[in-house]
PDBQT receptor file of N, H, CA, C and O in Angstrom, charges set to zero:
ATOM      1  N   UNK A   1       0.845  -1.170   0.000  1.00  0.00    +0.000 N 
ATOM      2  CA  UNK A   1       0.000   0.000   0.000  1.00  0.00    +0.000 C 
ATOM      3  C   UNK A   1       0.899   1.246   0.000  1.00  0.00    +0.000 C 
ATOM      4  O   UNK A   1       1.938   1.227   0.660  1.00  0.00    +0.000 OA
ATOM      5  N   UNK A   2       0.548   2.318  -0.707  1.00  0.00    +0.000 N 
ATOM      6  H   UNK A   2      -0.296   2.333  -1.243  1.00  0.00    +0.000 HD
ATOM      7  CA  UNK A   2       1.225   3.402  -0.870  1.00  0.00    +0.000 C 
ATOM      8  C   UNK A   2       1.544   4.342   0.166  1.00  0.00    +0.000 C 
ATOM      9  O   UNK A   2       1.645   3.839   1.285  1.00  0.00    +0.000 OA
ATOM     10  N   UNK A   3       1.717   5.498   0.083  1.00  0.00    +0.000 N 
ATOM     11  H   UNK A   3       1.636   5.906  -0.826  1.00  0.00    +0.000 HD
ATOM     12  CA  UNK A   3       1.708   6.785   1.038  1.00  0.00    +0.000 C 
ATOM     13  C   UNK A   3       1.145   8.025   0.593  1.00  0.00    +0.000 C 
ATOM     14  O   UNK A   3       1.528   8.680  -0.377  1.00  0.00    +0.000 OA
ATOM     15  N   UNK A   4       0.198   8.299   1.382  1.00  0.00    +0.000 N 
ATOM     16  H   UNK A   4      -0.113   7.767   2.169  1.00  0.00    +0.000 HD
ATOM     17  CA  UNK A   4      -0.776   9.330   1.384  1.00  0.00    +0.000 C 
ATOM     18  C   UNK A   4      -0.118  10.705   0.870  1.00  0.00    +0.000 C 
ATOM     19  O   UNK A   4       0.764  11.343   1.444  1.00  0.00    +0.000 OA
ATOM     20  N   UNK A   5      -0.829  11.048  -0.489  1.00  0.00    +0.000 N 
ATOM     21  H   UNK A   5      -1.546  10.529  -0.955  1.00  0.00    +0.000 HD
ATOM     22  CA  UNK A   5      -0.720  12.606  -0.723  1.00  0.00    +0.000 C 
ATOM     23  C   UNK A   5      -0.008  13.518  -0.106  1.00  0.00    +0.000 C 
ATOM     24  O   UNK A   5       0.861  14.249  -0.581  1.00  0.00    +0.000 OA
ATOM     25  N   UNK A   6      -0.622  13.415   1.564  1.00  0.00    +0.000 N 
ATOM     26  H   UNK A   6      -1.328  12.822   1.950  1.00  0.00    +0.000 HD
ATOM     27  CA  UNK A   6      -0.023  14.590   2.842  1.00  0.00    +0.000 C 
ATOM     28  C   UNK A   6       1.449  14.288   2.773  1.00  0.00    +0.000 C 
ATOM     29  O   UNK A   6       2.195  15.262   2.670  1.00  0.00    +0.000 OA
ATOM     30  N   UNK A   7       1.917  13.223   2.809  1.00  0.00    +0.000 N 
ATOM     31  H   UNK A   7       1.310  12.433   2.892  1.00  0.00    +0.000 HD
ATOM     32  CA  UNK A   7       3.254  12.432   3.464  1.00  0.00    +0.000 C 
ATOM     33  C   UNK A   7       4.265  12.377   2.452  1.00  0.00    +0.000 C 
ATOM     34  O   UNK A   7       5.280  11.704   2.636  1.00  0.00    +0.000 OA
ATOM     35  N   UNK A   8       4.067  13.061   1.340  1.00  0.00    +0.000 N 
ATOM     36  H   UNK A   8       3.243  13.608   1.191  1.00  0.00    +0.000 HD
ATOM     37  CA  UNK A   8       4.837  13.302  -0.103  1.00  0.00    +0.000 C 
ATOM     38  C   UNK A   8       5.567  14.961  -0.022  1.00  0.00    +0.000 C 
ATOM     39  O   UNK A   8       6.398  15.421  -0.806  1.00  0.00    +0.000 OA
ATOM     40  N   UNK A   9       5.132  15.446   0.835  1.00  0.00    +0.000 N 
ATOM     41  H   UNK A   9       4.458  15.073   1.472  1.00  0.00    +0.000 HD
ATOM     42  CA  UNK A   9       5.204  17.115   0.885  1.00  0.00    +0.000 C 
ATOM     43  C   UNK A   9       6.142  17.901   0.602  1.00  0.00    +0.000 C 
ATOM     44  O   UNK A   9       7.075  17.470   1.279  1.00  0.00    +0.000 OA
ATOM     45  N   UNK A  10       6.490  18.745   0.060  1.00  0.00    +0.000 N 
ATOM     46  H   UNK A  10       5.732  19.095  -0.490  1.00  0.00    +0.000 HD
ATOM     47  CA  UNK A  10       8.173  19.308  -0.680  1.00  0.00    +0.000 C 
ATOM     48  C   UNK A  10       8.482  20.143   0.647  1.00  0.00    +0.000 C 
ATOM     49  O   UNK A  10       7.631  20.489   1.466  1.00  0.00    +0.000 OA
ATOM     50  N   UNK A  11       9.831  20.400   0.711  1.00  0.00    +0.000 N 
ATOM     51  H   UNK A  11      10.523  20.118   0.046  1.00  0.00    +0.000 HD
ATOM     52  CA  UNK A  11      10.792  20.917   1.806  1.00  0.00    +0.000 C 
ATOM     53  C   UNK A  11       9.542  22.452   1.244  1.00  0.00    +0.000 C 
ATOM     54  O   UNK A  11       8.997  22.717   0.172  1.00  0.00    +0.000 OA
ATOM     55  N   UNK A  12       9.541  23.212   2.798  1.00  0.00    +0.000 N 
ATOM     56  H   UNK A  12       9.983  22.996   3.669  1.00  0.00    +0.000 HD
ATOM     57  CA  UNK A  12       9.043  24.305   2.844  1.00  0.00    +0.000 C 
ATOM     58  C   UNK A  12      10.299  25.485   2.965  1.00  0.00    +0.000 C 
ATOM     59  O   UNK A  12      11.427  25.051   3.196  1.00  0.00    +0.000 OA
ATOM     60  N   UNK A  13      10.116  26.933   2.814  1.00  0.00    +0.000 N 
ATOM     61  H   UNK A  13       9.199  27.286   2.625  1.00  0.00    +0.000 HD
ATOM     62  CA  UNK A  13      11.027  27.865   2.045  1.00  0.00    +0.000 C 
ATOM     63  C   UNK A  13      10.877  28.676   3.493  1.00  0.00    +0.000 C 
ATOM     64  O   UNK A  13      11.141  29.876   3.581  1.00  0.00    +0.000 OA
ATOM     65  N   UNK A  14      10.399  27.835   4.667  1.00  0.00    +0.000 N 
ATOM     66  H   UNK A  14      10.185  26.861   4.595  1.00  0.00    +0.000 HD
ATOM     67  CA  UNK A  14      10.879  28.967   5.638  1.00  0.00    +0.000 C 
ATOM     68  C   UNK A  14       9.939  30.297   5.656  1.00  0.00    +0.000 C 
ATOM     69  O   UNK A  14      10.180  31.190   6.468  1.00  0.00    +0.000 OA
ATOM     70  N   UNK A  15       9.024  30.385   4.874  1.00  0.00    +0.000 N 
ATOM     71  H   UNK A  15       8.828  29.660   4.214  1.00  0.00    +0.000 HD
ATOM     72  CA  UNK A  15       8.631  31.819   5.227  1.00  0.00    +0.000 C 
ATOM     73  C   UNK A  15       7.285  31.933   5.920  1.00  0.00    +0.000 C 
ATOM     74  O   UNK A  15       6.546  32.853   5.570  1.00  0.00    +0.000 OA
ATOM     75  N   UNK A  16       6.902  31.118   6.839  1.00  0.00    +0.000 N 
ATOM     76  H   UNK A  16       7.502  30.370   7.124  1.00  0.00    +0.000 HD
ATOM     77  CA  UNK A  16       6.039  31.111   8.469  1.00  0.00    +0.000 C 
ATOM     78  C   UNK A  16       7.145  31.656   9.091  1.00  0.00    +0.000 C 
ATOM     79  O   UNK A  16       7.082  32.857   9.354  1.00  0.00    +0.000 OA
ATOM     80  N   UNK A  17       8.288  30.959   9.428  1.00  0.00    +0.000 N 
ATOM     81  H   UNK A  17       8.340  29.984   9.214  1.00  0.00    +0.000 HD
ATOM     82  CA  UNK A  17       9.271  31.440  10.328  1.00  0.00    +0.000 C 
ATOM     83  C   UNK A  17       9.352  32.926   9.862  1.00  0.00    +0.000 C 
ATOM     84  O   UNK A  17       9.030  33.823  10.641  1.00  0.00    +0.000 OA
ATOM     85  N   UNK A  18       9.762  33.179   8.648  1.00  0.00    +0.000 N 
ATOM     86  H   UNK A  18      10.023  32.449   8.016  1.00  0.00    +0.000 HD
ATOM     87  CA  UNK A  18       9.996  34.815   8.659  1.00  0.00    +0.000 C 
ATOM     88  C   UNK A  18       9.032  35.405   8.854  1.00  0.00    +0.000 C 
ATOM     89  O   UNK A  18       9.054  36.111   9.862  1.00  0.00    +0.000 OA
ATOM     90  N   UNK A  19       8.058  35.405   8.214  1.00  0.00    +0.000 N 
ATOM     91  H   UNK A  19       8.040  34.832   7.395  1.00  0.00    +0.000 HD
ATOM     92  CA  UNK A  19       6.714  36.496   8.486  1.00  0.00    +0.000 C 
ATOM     93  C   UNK A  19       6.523  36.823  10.366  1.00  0.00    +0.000 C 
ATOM     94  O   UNK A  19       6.264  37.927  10.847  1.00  0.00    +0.000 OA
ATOM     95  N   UNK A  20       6.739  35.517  11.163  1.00  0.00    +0.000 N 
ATOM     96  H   UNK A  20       6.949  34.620  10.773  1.00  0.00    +0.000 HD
ATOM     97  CA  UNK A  20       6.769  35.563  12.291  1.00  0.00    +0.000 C 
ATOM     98  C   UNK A  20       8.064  36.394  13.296  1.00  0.00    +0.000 C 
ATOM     99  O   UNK A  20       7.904  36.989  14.362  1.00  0.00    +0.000 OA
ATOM    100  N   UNK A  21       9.051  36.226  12.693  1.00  0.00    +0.000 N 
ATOM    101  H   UNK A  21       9.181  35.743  11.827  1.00  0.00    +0.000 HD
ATOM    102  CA  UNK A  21      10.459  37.365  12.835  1.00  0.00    +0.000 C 
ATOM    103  C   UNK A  21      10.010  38.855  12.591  1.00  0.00    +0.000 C 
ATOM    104  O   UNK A  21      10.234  39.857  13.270  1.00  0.00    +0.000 OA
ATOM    105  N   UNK A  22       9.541  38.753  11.808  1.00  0.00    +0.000 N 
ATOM    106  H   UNK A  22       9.358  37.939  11.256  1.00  0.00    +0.000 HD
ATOM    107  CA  UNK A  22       9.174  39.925  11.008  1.00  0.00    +0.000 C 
ATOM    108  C   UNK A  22       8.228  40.979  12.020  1.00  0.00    +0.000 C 
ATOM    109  O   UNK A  22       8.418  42.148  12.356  1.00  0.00    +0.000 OA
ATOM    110  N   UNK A  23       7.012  39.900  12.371  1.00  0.00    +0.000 N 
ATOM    111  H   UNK A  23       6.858  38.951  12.098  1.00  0.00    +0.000 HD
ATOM    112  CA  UNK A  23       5.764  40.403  13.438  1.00  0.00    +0.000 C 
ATOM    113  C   UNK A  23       6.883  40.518  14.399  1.00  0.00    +0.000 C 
ATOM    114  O   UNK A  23       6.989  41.731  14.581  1.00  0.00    +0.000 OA
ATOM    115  N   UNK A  24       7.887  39.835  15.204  1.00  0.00    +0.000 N 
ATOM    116  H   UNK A  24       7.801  38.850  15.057  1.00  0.00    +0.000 HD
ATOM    117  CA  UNK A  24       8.446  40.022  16.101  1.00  0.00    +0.000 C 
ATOM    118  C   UNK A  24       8.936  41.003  16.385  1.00  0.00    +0.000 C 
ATOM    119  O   UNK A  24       8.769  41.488  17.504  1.00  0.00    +0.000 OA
ATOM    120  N   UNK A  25       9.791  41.661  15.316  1.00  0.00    +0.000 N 
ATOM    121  H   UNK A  25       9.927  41.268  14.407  1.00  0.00    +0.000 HD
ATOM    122  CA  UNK A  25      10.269  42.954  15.324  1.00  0.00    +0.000 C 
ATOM    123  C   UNK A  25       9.653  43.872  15.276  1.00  0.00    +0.000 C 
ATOM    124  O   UNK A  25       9.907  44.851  15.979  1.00  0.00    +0.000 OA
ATOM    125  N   UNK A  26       8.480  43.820  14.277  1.00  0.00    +0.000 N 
ATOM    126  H   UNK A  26       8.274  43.025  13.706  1.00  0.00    +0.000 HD
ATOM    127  CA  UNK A  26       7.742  45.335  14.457  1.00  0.00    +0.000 C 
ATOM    128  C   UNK A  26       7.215  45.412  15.994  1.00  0.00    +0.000 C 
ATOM    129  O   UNK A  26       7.280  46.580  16.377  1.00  0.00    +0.000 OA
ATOM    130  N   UNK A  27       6.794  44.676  16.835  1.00  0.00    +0.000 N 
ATOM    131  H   UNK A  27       6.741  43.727  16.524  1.00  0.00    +0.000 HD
ATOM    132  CA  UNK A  27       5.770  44.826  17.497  1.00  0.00    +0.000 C 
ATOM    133  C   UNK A  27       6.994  45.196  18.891  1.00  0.00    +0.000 C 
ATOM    134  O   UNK A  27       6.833  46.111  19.699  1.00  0.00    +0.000 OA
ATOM    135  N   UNK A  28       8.211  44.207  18.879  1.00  0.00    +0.000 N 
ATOM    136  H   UNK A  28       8.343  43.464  18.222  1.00  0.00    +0.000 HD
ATOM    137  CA  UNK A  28       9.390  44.798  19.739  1.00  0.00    +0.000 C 
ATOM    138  C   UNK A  28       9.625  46.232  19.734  1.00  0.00    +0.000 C 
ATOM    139  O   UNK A  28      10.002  46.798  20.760  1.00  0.00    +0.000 OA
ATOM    140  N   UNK A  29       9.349  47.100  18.224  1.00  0.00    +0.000 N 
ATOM    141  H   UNK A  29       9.042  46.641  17.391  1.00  0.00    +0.000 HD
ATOM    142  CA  UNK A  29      10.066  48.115  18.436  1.00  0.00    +0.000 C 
ATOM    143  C   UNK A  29       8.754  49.068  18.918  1.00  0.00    +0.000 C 
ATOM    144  O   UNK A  29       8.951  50.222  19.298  1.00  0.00    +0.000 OA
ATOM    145  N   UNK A  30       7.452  48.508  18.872  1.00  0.00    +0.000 N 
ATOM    146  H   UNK A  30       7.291  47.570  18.564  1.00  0.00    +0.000 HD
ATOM    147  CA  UNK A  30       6.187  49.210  18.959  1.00  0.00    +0.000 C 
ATOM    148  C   UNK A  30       6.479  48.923  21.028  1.00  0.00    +0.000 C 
ATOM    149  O   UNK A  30       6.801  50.057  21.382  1.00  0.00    +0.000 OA
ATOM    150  N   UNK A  31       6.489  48.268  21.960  1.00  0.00    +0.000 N 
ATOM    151  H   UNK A  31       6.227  47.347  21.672  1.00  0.00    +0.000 HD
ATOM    152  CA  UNK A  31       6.696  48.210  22.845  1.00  0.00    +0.000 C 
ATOM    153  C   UNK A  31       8.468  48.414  23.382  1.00  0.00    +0.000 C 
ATOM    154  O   UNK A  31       8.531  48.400  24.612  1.00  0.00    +0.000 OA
ATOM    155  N   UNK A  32       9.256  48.515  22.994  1.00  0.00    +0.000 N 
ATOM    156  H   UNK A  32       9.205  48.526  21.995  1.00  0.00    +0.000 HD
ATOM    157  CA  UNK A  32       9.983  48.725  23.849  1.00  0.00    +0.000 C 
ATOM    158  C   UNK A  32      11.115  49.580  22.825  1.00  0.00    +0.000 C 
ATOM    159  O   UNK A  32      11.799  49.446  21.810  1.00  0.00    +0.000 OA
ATOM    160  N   UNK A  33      10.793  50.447  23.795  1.00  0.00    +0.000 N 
ATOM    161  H   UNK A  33      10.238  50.555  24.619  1.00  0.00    +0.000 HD
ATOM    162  CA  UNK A  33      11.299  51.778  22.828  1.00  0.00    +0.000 C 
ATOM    163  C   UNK A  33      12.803  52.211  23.505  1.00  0.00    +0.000 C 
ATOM    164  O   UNK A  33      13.018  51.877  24.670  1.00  0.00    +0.000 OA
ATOM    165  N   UNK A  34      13.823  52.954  22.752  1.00  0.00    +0.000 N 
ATOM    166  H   UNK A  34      13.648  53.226  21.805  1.00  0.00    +0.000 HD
ATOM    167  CA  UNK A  34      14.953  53.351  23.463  1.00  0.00    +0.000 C 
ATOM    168  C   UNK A  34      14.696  54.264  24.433  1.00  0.00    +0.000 C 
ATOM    169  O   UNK A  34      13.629  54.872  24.520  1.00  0.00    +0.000 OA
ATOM    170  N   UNK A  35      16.101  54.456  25.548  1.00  0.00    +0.000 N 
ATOM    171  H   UNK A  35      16.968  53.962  25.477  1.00  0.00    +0.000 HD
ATOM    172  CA  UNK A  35      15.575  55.836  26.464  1.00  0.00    +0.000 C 
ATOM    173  C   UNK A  35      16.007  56.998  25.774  1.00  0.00    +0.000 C 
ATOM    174  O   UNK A  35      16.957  56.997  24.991  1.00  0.00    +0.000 OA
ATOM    175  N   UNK A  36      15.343  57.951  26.047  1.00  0.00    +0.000 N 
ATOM    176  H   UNK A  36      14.572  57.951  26.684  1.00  0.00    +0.000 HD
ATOM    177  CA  UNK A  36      15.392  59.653  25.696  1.00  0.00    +0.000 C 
ATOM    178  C   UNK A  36      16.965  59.710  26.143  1.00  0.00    +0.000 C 
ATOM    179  O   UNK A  36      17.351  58.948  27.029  1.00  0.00    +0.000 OA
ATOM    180  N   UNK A  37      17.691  60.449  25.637  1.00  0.00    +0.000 N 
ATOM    181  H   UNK A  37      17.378  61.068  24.917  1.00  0.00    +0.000 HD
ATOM    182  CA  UNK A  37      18.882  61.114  26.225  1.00  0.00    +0.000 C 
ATOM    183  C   UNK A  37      18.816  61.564  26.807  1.00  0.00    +0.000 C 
ATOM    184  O   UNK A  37      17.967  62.431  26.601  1.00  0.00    +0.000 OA
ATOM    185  N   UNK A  38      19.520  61.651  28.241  1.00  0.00    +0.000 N 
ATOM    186  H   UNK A  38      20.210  60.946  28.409  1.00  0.00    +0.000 HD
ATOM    187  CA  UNK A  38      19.763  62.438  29.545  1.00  0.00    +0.000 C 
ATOM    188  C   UNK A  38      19.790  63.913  29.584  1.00  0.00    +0.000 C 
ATOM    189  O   UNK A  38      20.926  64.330  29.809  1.00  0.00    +0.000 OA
ATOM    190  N   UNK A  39      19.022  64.710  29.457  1.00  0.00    +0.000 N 
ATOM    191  H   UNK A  39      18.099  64.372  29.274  1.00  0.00    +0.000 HD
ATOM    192  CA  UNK A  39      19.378  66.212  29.557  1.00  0.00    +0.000 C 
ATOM    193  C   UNK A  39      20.220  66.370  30.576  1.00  0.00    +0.000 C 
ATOM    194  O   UNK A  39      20.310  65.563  31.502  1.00  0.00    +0.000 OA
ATOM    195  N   UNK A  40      20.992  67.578  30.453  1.00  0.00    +0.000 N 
ATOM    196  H   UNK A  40      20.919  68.233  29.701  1.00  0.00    +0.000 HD
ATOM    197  CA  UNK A  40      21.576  67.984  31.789  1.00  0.00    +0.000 C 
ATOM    198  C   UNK A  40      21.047  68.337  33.056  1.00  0.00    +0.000 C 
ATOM    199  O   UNK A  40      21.721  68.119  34.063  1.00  0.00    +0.000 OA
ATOM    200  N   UNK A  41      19.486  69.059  33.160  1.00  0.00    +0.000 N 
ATOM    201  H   UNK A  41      18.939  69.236  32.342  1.00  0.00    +0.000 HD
ATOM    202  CA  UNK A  41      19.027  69.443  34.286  1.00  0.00    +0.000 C 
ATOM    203  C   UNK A  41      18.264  67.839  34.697  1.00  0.00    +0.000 C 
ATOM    204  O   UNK A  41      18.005  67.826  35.900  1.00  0.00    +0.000 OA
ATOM    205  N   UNK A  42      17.912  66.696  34.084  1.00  0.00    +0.000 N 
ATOM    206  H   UNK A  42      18.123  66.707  33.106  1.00  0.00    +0.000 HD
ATOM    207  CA  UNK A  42      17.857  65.468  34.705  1.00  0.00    +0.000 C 
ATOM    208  C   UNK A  42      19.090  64.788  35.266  1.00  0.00    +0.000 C 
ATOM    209  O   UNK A  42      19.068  63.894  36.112  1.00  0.00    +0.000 OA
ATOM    210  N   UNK A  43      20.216  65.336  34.676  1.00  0.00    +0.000 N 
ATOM    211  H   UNK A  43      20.234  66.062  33.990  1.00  0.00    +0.000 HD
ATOM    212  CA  UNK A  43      21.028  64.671  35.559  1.00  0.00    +0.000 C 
ATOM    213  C   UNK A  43      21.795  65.313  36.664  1.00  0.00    +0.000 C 
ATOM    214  O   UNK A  43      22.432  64.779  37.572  1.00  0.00    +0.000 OA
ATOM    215  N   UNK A  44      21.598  66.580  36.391  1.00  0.00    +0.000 N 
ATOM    216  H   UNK A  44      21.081  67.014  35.653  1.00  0.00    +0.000 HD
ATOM    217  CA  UNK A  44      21.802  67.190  38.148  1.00  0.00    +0.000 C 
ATOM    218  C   UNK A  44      20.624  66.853  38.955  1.00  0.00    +0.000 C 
ATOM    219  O   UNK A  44      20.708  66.899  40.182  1.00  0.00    +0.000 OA
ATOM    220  N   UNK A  45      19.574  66.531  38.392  1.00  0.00    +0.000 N 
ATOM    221  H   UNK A  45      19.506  66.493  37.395  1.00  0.00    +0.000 HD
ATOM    222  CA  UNK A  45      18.718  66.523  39.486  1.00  0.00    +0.000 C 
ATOM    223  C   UNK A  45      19.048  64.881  40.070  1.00  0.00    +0.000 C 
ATOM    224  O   UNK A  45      19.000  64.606  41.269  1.00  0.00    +0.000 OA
ATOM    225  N   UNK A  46      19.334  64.024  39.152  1.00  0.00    +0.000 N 
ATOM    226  H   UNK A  46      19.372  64.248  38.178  1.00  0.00    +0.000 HD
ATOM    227  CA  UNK A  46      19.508  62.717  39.816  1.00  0.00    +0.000 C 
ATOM    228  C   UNK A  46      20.635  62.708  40.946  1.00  0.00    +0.000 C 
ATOM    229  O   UNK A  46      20.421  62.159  42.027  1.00  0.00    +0.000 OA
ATOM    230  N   UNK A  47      22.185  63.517  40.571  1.00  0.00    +0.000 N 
ATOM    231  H   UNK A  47      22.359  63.963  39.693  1.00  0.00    +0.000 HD
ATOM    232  CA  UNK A  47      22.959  63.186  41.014  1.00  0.00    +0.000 C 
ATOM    233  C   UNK A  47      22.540  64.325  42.748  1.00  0.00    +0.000 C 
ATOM    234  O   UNK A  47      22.984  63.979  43.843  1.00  0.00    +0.000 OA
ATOM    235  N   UNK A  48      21.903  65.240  42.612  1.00  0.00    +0.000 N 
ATOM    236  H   UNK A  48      21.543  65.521  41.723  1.00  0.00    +0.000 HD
ATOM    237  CA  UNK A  48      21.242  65.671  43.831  1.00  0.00    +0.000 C 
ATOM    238  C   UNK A  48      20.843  64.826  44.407  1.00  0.00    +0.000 C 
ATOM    239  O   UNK A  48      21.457  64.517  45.428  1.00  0.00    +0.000 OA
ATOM    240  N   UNK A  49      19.629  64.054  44.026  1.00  0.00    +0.000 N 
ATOM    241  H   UNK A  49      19.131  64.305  43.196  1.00  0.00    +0.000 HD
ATOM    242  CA  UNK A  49      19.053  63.314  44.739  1.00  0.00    +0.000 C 
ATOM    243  C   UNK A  49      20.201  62.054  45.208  1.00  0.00    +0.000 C 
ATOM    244  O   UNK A  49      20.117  61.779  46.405  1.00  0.00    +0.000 OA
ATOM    245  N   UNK A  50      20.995  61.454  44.618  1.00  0.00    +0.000 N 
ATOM    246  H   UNK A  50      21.063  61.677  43.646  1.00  0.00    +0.000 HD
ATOM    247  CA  UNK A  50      21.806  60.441  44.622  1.00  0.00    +0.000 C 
ATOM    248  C   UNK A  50      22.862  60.912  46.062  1.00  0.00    +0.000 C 
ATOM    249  O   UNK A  50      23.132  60.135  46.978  1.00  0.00    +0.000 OA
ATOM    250  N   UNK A  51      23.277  62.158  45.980  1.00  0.00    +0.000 N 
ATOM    251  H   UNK A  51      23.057  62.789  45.236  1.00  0.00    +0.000 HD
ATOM    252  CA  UNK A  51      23.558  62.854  47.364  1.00  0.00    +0.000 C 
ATOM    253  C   UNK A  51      23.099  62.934  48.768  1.00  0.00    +0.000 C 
ATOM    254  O   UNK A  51      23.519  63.304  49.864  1.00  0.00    +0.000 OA
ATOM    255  N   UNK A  52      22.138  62.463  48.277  1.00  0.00    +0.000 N 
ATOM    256  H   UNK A  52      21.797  62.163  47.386  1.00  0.00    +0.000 HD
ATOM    257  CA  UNK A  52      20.993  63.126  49.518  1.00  0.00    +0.000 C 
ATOM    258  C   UNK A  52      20.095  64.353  50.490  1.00  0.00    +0.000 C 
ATOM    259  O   UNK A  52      19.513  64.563  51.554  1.00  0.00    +0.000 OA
ATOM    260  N   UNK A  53      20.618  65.068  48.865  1.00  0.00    +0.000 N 
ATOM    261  H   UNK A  53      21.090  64.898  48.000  1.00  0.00    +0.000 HD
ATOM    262  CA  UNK A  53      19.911  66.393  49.250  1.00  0.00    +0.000 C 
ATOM    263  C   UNK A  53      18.567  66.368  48.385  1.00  0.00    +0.000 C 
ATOM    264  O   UNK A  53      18.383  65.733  47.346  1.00  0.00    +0.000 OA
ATOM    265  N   UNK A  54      17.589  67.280  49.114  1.00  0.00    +0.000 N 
ATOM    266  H   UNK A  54      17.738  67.796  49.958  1.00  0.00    +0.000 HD
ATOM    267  CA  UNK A  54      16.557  67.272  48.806  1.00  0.00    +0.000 C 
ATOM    268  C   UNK A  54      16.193  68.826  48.129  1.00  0.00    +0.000 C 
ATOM    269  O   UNK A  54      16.954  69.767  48.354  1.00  0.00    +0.000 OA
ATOM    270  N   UNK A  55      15.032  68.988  47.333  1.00  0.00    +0.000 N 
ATOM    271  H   UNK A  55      14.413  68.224  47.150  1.00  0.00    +0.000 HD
ATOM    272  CA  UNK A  55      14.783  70.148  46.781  1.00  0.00    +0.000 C 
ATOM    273  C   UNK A  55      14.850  71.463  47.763  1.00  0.00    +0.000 C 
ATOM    274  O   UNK A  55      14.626  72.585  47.309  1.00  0.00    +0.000 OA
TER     275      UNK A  55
């Protein structure tokens, strides 16, 4: 007896995996975004606070 239609199937080209890379990245860069650059008056104010002086 033979083998079923399904069980004959040609090597697949990979592109579920990419489309899914793909969603991965957009949606990474849609949630997690870089930080803002440090202005200078945020970072005197940190290193104040980091001192232990208060406003």
């Amino acid at each position: 007896m033979g083998r079923h239609l399904a069980d004959h199937r040609s090597a697949t080209t990979g592109g579920k995996v990419q489309q899914f890379l793909r969603l991965a990245r957009v949606q990474r860069k849609i949630w997690h975004r870089s930080h803002a650059p440090v202005g200078p008056a945020r970072l005197i104010n940190f290193l104040r606070i980091a001192r232990g002086r208060s406003a």
